[in-house]
VOZA-441651 format. One record per residue (C-alpha): residue in one letter; x, y, z. Coordinates in Angstrom, 3 decimals, always signed. Each point is the difference from the previous one (the first is absolute). Last residue first. Layout:
<rs>
+------+----------+----------+----------+
! rest !       px !       py !       pz !
+------+----------+----------+----------+
!    A !        X !        Y !        Z !
...
+------+----------+----------+----------+
</rs>
This chain:
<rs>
+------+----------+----------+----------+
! rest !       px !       py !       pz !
+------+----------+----------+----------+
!    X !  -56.084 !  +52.938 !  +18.072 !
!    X !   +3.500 !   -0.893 !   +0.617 !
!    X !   +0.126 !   -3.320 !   -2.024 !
!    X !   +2.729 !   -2.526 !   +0.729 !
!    X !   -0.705 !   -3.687 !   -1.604 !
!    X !   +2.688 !   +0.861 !   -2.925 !
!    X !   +2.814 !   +0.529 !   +2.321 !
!    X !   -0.625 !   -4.009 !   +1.675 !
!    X !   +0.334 !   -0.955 !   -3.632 !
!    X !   +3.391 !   +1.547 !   -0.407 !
!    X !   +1.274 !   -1.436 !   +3.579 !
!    X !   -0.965 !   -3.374 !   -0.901 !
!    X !   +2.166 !   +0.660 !   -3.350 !
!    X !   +3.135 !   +1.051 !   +2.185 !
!    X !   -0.041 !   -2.788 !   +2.209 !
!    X !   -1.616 !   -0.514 !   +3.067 !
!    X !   +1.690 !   +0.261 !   +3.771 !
!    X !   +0.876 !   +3.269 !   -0.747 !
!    X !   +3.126 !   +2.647 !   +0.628 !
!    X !   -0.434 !   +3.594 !   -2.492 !
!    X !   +2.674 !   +2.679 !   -0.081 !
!    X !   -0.700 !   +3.818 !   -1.330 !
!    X !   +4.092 !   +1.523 !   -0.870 !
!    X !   +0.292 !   +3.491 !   +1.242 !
!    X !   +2.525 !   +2.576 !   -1.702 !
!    X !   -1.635 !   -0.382 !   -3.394 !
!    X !   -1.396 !   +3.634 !   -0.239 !
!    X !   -2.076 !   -0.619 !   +3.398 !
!    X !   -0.994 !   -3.684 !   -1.264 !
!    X !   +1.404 !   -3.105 !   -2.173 !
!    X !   -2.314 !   -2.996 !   -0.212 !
!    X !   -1.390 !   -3.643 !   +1.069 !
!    X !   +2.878 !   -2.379 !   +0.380 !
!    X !   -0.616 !   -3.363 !   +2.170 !
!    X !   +1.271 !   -0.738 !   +3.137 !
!    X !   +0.499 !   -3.344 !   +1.333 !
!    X !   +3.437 !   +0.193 !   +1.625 !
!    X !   +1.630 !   -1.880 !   -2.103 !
!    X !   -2.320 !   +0.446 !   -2.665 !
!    X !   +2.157 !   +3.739 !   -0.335 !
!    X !   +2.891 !   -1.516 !   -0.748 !
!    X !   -1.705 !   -1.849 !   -3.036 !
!    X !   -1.890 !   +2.710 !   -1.305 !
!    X !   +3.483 !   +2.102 !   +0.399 !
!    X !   +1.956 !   -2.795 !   -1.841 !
!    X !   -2.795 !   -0.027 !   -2.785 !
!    X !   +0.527 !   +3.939 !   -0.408 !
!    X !   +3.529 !   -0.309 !   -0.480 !
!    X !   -0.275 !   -2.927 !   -2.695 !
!    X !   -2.967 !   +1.739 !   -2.072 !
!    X !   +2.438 !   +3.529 !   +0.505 !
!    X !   +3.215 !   -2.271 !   -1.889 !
!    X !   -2.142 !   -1.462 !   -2.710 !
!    X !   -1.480 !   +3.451 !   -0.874 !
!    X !   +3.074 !   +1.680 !   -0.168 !
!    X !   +1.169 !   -2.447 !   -2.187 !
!    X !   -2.941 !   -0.213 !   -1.941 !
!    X !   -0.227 !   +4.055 !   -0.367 !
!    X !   +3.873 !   -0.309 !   -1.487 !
!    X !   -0.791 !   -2.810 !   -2.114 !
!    X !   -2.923 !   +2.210 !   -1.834 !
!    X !   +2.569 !   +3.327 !   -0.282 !
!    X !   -2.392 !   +2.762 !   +1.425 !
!    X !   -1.627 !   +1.768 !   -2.842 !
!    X !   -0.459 !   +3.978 !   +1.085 !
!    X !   +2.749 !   +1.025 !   -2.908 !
!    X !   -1.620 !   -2.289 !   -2.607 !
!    X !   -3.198 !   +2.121 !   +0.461 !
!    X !   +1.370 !   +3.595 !   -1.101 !
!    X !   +1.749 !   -1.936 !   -2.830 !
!    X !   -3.754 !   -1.653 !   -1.249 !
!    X !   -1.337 !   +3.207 !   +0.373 !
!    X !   +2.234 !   +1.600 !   -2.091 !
!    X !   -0.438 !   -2.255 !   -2.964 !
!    X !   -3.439 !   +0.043 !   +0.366 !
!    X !   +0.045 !   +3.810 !   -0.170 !
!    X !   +2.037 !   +0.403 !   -3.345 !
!    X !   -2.476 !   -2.981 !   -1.557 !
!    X !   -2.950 !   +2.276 !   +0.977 !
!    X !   +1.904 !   +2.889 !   -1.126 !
!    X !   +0.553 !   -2.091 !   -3.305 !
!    X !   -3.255 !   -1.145 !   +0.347 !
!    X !   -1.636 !   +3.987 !   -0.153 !
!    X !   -3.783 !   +0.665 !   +1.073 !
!    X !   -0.346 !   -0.690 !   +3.435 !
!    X !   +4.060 !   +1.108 !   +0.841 !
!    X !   -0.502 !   +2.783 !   -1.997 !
!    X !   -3.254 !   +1.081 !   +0.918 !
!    X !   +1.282 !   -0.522 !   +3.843 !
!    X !   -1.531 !   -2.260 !   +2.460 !
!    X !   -0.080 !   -0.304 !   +3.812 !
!    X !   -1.864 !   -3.316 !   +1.123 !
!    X !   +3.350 !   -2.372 !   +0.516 !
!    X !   -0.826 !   -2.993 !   +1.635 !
!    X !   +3.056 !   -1.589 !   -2.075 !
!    X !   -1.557 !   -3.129 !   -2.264 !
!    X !   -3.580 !   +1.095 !   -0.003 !
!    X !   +0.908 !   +3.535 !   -1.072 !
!    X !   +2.436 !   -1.717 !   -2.627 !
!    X !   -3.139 !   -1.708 !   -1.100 !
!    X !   -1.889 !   +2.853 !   -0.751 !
!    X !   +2.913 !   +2.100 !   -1.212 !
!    X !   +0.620 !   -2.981 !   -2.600 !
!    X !   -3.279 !   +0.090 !   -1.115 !
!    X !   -0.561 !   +3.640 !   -0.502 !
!    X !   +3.255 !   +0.031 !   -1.737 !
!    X !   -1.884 !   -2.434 !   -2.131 !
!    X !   +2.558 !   -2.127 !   -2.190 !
!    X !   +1.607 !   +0.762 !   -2.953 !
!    X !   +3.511 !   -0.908 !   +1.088 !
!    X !   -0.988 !   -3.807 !   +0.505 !
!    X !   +3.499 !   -1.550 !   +0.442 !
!    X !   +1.234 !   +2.960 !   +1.701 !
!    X !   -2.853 !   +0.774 !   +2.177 !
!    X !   -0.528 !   -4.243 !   +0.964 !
!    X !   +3.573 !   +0.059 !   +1.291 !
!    X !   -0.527 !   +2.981 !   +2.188 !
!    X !   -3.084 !   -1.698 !   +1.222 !
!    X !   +1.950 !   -3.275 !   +0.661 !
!    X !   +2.921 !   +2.142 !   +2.166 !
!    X !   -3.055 !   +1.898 !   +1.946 !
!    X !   -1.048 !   -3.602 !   +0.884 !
!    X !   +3.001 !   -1.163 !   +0.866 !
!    X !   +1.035 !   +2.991 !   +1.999 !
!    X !   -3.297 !   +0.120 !   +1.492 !
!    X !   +0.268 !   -3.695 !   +1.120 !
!    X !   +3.864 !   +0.904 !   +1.911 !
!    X !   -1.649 !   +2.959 !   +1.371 !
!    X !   -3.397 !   -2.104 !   +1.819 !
!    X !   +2.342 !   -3.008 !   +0.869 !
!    X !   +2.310 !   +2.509 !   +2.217 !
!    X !   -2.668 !   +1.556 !   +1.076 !
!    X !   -1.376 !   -3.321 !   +1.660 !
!    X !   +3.544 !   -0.769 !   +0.719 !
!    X !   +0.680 !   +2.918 !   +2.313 !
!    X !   -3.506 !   +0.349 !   +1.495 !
!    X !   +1.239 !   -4.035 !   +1.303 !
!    X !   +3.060 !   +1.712 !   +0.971 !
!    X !   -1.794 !   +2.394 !   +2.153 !
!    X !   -2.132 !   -2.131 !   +1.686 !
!    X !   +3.575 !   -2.465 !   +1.171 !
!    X !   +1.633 !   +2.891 !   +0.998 !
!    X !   -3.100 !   +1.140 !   +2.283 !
!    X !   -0.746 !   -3.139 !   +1.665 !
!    X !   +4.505 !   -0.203 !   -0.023 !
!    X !   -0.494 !   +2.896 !   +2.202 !
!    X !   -0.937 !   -2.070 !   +2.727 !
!    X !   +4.069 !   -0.345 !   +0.223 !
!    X !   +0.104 !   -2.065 !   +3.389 !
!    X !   +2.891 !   +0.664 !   +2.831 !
!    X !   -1.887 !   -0.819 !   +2.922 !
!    X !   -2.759 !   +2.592 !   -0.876 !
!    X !   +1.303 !   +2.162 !   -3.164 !
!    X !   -3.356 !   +1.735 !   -0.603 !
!    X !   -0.722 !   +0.265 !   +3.654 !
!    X !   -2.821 !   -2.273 !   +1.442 !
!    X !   -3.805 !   -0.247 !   +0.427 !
!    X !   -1.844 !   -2.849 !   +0.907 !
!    X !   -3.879 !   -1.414 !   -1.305 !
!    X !   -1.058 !   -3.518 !   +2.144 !
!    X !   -2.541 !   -2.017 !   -1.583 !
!    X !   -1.196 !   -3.014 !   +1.940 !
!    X !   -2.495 !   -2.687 !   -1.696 !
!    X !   -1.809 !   -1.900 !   +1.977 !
!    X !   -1.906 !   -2.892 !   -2.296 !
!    X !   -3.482 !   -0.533 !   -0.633 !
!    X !   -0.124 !   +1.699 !   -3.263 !
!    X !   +1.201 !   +2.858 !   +1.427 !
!    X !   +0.350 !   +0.941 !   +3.579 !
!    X !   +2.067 !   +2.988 !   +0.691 !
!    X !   +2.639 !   +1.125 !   +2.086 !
!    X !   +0.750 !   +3.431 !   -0.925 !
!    X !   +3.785 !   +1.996 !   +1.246 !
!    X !   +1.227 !   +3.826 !   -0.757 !
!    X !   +2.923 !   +2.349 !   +0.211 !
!    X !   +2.598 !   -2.693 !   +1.274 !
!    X !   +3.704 !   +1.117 !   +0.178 !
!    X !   +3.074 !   -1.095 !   -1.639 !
!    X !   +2.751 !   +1.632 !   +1.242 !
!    X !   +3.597 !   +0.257 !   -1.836 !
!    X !   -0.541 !   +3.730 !   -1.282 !
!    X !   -0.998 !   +1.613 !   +3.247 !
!    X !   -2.455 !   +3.214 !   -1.115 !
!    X !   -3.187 !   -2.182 !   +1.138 !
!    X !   -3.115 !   +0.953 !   -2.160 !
!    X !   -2.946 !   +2.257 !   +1.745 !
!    X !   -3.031 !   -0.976 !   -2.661 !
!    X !   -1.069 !   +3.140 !   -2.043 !
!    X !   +1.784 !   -0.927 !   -2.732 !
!    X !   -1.089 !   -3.884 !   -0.264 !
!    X !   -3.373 !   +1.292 !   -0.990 !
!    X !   +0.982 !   +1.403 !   -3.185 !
!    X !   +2.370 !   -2.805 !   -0.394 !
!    X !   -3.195 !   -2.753 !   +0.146 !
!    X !   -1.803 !   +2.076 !   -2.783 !
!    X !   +2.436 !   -0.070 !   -2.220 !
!    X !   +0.188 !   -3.837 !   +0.498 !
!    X !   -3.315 !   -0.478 !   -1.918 !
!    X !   +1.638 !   -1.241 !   -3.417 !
!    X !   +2.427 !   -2.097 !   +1.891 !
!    X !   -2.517 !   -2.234 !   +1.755 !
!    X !   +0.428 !   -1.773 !   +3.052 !
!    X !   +0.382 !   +3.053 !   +2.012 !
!    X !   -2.647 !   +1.156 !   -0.892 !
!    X !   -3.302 !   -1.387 !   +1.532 !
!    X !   +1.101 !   -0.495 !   +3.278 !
!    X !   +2.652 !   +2.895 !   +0.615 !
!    X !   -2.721 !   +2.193 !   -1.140 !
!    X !   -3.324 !   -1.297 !   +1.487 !
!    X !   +1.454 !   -0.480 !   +3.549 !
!    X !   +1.341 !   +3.524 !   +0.277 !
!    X !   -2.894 !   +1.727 !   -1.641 !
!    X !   -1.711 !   -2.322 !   +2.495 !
!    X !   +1.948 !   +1.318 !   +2.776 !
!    X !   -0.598 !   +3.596 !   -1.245 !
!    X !   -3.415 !   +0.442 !   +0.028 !
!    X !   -0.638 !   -1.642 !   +3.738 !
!    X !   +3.201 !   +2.522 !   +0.741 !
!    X !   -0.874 !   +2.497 !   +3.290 !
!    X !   -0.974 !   +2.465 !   -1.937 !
!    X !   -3.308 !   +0.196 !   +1.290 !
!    X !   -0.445 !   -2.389 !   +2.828 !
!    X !   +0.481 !   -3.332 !   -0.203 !
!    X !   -1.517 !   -3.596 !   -0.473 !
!    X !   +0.318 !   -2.609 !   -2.576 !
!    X !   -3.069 !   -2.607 !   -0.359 !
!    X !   +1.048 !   -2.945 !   -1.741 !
!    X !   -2.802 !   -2.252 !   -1.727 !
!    X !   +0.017 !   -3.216 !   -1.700 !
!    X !   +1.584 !   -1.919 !   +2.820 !
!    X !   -2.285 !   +0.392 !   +2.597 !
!    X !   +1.671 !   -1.141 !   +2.926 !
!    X !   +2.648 !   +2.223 !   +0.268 !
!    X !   +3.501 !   -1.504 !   +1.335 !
!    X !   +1.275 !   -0.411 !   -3.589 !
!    X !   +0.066 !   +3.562 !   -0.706 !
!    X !   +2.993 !   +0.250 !   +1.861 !
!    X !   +1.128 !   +3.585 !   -0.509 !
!    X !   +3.542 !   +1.294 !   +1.016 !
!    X !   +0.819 !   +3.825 !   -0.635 !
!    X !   +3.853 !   +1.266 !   +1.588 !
!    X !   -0.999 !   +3.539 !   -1.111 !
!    X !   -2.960 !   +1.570 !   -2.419 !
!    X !   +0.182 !   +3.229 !   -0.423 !
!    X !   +1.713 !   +0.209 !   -3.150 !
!    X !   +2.000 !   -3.384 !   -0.329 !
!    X !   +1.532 !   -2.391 !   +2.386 !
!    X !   +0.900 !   -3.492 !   +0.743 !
!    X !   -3.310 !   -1.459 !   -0.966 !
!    X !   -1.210 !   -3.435 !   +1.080 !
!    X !   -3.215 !   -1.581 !   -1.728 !
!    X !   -1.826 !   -3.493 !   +0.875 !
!    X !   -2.818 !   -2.088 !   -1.334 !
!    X !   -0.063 !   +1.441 !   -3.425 !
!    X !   -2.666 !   -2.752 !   -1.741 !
!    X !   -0.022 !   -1.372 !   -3.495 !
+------+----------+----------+----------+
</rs>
């Protein structure tokens, strides 16, 4: 893979930046020039993070930390370029283009990223509470049929079951406290379970939102990358490649 050409809007000290690496001869080395402070660190901080990132969820905290000190338009229906690569990979050109718009840009809810997250944590605790209720409900069941068995045993499993560490002698040593707290676990957890139709509804109805606002957004080519500056910005992508080219190209970015 080779970077043959960088432009940068603006960010720090560096101002209206464009590189063509693609005029030097020797392609395996790029010399960049300047005096102290005058960037050389920060344009491959630059280069590294959007680069190697934005592609990949699990690094995207990083991106947003450098997204706050770019200078982000206030106007709400702009969208404005922050930083373009052409590359060569694999013998191909391959353009990347990185924009920056207003959470609400030409009318789109971005916030259905977020919606859509959230009910995903939704159903995963959802399916956590509804198996602790069935398994606290077969441990009560074993204690009654079984009444001589280990307290120790049932506190053992019941820390498994729950998470919870904190023990009393009577609840460690007593089953009918331990069938008193099982019991009152069991209603504590039925009030946080979210009716199972209710989630797929809801679910259903945010898959078909956020496919419309893939699709609008193909329109123009862009792809969504993340929220930033407490969710008021929305990070835009436009390439030539597709989403998995763009992945691979991420994992060939070292900042040594």
């Amino acid at each position: 893979m080779f970077i043959r050409k960088i432009s940068l809007e603006a960010y720090k000290v560096l101002e209206d930046i464009s590189i063509d690496f693609e005029a030097t001869k020797n392609r395996g080395i790029f010399p960049v020039i300047s005096v102290n402070g005058g960037g050389k660190s920060t344009l491959l901080q630059v280069i590294f993070t959007f680069l190697h990132c934005a592609f990949h969820e699990n690094r995207h905290p990083y991106l947003r930390t450098l997204l706050e000190y770019f200078k982000m338009p206030k106007g709400k229906n702009t969208l404005d370029n922050i930083i373009s690569f052409e590359l060569e990979h694999e013998g191909e050109i391959v353009n990347i283009e990185f924009l920056q718009c207003k959470n609400g840009y030409e009318g789109f809810n971005f916030d259905l990223v977020i919606q859509s997250k959230e009910l995903e944590e939704k159903n995963k605790k959802n399916t956590e509470n509804i198996d602790k209720i069935k398994l606290l409900n077969k441990l009560h069941n074993d204690i009654e049929q079984n009444p001589k068995i280990s307290p120790s045993l049932v506190w053992h499993q019941l820390e498994q079951i729950t998470g919870k560490k904190e023990k009393t002698e009577q609840l460690e040593k007593n089953i009918l406290a331990q069938l008193d707290f099982i019991a009152d676990t069991v209603e504590k957890i039925k009030k946080s379970v979210i009716d199972e139709s209710e989630l797929k509804d809801l679910g259903l109805k945010t898959l078909l939102d956020m496919l419309d606002l893939v699709e609008e957004l193909k329109k123009d080519n862009l792809k969504y990358i993340l929220h930033f500056n407490e969710n008021k910005d929305i990070l835009l992508c436009r390439s030539n490649v597709d989403y998995q080219v763009l992945t691979e190209i991420s994992d060939k970015i070292y900042l040594a």
